[in-house]
C-alpha positions in Angstrom: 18.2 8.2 13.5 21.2 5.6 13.2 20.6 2.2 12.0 22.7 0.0 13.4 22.8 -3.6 15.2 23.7 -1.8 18.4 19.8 -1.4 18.9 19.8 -5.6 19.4 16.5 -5.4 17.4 14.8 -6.6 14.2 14.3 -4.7 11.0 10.9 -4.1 11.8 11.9 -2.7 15.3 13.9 0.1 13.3 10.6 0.7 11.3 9.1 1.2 13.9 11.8 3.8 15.5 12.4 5.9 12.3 8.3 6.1 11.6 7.8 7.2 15.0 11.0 10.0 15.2 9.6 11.5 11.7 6.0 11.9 13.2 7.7 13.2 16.4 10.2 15.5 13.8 7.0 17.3 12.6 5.6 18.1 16.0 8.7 19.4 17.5 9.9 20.8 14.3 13.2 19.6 13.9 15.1 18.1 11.2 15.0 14.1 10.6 18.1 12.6 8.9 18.2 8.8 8.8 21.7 7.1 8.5 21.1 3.7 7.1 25.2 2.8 6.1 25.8 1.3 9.6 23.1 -1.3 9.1 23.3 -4.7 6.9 21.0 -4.1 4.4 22.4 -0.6 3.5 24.8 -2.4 0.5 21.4 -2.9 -1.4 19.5 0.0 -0.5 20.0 3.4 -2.4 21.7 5.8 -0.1 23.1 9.6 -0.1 25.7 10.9 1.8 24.4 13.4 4.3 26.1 16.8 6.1 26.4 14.4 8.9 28.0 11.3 7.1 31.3 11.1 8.2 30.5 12.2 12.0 28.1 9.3 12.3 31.1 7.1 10.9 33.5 8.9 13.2 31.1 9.1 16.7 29.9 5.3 17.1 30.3 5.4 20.2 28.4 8.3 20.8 25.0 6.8 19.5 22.3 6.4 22.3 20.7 3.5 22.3 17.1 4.2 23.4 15.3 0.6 23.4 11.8 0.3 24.5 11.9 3.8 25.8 8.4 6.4 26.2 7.8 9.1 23.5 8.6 11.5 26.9 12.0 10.2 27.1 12.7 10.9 23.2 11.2 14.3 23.7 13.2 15.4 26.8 16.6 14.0 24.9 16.0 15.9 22.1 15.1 19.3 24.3 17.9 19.0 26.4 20.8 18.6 23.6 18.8 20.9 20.9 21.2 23.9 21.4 24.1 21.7 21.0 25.9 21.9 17.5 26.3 18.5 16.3 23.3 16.1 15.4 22.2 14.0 18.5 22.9 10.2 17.5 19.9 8.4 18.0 19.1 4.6 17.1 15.4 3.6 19.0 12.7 1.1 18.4 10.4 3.4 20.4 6.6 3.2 19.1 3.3 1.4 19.9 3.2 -2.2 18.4 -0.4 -1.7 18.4 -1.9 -2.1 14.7 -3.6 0.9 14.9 -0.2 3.2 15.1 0.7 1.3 11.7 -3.0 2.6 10.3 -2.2 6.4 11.8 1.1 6.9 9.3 0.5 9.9 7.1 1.0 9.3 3.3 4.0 12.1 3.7 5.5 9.4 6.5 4.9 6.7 3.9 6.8 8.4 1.4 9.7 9.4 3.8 9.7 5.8 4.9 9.8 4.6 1.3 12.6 6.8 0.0 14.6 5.1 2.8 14.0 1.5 1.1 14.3 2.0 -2.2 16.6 -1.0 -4.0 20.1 -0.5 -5.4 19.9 -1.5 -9.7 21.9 -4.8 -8.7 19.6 -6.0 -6.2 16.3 -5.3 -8.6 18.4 -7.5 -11.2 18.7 -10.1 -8.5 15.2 -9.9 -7.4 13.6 -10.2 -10.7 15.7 -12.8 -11.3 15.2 -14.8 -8.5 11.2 -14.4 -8.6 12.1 -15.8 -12.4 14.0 -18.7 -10.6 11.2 -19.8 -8.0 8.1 -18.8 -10.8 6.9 -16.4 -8.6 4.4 -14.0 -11.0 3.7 -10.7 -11.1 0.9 -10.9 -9.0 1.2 -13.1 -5.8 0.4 -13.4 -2.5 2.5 -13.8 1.0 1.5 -16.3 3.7 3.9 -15.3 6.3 4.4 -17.1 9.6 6.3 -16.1 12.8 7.6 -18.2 14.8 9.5 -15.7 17.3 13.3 -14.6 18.3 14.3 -18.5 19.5 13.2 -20.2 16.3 15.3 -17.4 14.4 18.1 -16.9 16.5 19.1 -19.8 18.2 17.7 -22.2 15.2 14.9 -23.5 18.5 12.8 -26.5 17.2 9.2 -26.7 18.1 7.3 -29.6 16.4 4.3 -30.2 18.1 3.5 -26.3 17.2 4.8 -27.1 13.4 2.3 -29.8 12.9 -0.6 -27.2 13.6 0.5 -24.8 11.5 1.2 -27.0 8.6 -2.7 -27.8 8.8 -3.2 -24.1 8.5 -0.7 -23.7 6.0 -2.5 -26.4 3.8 -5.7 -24.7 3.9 -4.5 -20.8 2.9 -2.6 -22.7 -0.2 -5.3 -24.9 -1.3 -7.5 -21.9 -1.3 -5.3 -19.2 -2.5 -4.0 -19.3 -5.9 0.0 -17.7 -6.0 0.0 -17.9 -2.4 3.6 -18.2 -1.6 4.9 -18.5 2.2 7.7 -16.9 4.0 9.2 -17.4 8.2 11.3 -16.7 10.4 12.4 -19.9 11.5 14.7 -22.1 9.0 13.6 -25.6 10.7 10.1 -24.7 10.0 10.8 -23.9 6.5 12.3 -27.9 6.6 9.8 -29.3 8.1 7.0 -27.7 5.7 8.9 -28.8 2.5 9.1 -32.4 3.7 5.6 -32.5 5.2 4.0 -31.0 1.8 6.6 -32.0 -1.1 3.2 -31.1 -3.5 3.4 -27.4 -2.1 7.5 -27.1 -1.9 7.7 -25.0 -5.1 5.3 -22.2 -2.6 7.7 -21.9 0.2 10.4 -19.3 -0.7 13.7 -21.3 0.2 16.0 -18.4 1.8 17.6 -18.6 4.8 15.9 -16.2 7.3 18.1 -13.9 10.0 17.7 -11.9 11.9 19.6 -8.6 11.2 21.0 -7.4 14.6 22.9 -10.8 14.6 26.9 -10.6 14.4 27.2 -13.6 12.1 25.1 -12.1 9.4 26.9 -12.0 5.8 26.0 -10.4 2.1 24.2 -13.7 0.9 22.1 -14.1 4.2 21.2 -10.2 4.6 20.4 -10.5 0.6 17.9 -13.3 1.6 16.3 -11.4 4.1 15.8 -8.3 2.1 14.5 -10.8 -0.6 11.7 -11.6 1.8 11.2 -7.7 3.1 10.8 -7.0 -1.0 7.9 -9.9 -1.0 6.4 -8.3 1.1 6.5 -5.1 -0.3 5.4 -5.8 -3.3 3.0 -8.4 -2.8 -1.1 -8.2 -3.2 -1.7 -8.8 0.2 0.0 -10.6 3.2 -1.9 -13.1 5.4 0.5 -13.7 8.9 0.6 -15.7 12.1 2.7 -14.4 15.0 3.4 -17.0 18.0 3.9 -13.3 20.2 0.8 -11.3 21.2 1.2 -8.8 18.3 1.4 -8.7 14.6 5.1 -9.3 13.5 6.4 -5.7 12.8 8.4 -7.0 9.5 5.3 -7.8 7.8 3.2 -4.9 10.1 5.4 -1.9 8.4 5.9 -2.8 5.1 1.8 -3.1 5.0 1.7 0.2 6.4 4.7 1.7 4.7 3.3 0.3 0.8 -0.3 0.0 1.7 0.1 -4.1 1.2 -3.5 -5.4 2.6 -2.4 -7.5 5.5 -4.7 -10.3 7.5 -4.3 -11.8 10.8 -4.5 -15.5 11.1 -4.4 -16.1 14.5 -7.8 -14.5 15.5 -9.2 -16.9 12.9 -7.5 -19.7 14.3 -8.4 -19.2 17.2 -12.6 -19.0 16.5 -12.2 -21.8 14.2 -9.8 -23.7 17.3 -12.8 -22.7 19.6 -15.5 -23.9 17.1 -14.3 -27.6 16.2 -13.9 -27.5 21.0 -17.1 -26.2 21.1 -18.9 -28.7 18.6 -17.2 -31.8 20.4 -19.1 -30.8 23.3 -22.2 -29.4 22.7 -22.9 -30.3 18.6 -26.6 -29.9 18.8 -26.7 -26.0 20.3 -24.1 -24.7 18.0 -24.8 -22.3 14.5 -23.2 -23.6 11.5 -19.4 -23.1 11.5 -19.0 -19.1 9.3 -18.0 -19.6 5.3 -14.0 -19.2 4.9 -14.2 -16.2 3.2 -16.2 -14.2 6.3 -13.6 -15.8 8.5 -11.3 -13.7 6.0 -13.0 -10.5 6.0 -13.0 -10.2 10.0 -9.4 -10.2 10.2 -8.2 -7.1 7.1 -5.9 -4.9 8.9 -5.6 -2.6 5.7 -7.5 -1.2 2.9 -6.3 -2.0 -1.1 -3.2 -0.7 -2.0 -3.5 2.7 -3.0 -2.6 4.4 -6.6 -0.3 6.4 -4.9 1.9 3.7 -3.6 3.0 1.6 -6.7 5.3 -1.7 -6.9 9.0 -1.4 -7.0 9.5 -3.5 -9.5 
């Protein structure tokens, strides 16, 4: 597995790729090596140098690109080159999107998949002393909203949506104390730092990207991996995706570090459908369900576990 930007997909997308090769690796019984010094964020990961090192560097242009491929493609690739004597270059975002793939990793997957993310010493100097910059404690929360591949690529502006996610917003950091929030799109960011100047100290000010993009640079990729690291290491993760899944960024690194994760949007939606439904019909409807069951319908993960520990 070859991570590159040639795959034209997110960071999560490659997650999602290399999680579902290593699962694939131990059915088929063949050897897994992932080749991260192609990619961005590689200059603050820790990285080995493989057999293979050099022949990856040498044969870009010999990488298959297999996007949004079946698990039967992957598996007839692999059988028809195995005999051959140099490594098949793979880079794929293949894999379900479906929560319940993310719940089905193995702890030996997790541990594969963390050995790939581990920070260089520099960048744990730099986070620490960032989270020392914005006050961020040891133990803190991530309210994390995505807003979807215009808003981060093309810098896409979508106001009338802002204004009922800032109402949202308001309530999780009311409510929750160290709650800090993270997104995808920059002009969100803006517009919830001058709609809630009280809360402006809780929104982490980096500059989101997105990592398959040509323009990216050190400082930006830094900033993104800043967020990935949030995430990691965070208590739990509360998220909103405008798309019909769970953003994979935040859905991997739950699975991958056992982070708790909750999904807003389902309780948006009943307490949307609520507040309708009472216009309506006031006198026939129950009482409107206590926040914090609202909260407990929507955990996606159990507590972290003792096995997984914080990187930093």
């Amino acid at each position: 597995m070859v991570w590159t930007k040639q795959m034209d997909g997110g960071f999560g997308d490659l997650l999602r790729g290399t999680v579902h090769l290593y699962q694939l690796s131990k059915k088929m019984n063949f050897k897994l090596i992932v080749d991260t010094q192609l990619y961005p964020v590689s200059q603050f990961l820790m990285s080995e140098p493989h057999a293979h090192s050099e022949y990856v560097i040498q044969n870009q242009s010999k990488i298959i690109r297999a996007i949004n491929v079946t698990e039967s493609f992957i598996v007839k690739l692999i059988q028809n080159n195995k005999h051959q004597s140099t490594p098949i270059l793979i880079c794929t975002n293949y894999g379900s999107h479906e929560q319940s793939a993310v719940q089905r990793m193995s702890d030996d997957c997790k541990r594969f998949m963390r050995s790939l993310l581990i920070p260089t010493p520099e960048f744990k100097t730099y986070f620490n002393a960032k989270c020392a910059e914005l006050k961020i404690p040891t133990t803190y929360s991530i309210l994390h909203f995505r807003l979807g591949d215009d808003e981060l690529m093309h810098r896409a502006k979508n106001a009338p949506h802002y204004n009922e996610l800032i109402e949202y917003a308001v309530s999780n950091l009311k409510q929750t104390l160290n709650l800090f929030v993270i997104t995808d799109s920059l002009n969100f960011k803006k517009h919830l730092i001058q709609a809630l100047p009280h809360f402006s100290n809780r929104i982490i000010p980096t500059i989101p990207i997105h990592l398959a993009c040509q323009n990216t640079t050190a400082e930006t990729v830094k900033d993104t991996l800043f967020d990935f690291m949030l995430l990691a290491n965070a208590a739990f993760i509360k998220t909103h995706s405008t798309y019909g899944w769970i953003s994979g960024f935040v859905s991997w690194v739950s699975g991958v570090f056992n982070v708790p994760l909750m999904n807003l949007k389902p309780q948006m939606k009943l307490m949307n459908a609520f507040v309708l439904q009472t216009m309506m019909t006031p006198a026939k409807l129950p009482p409107s369900p206590p926040m914090h069951k609202l909260m407990s319908m929507s955990i996606l993960k159990p507590g972290r576990s003792q096995a997984f520990k914080k990187m930093f």
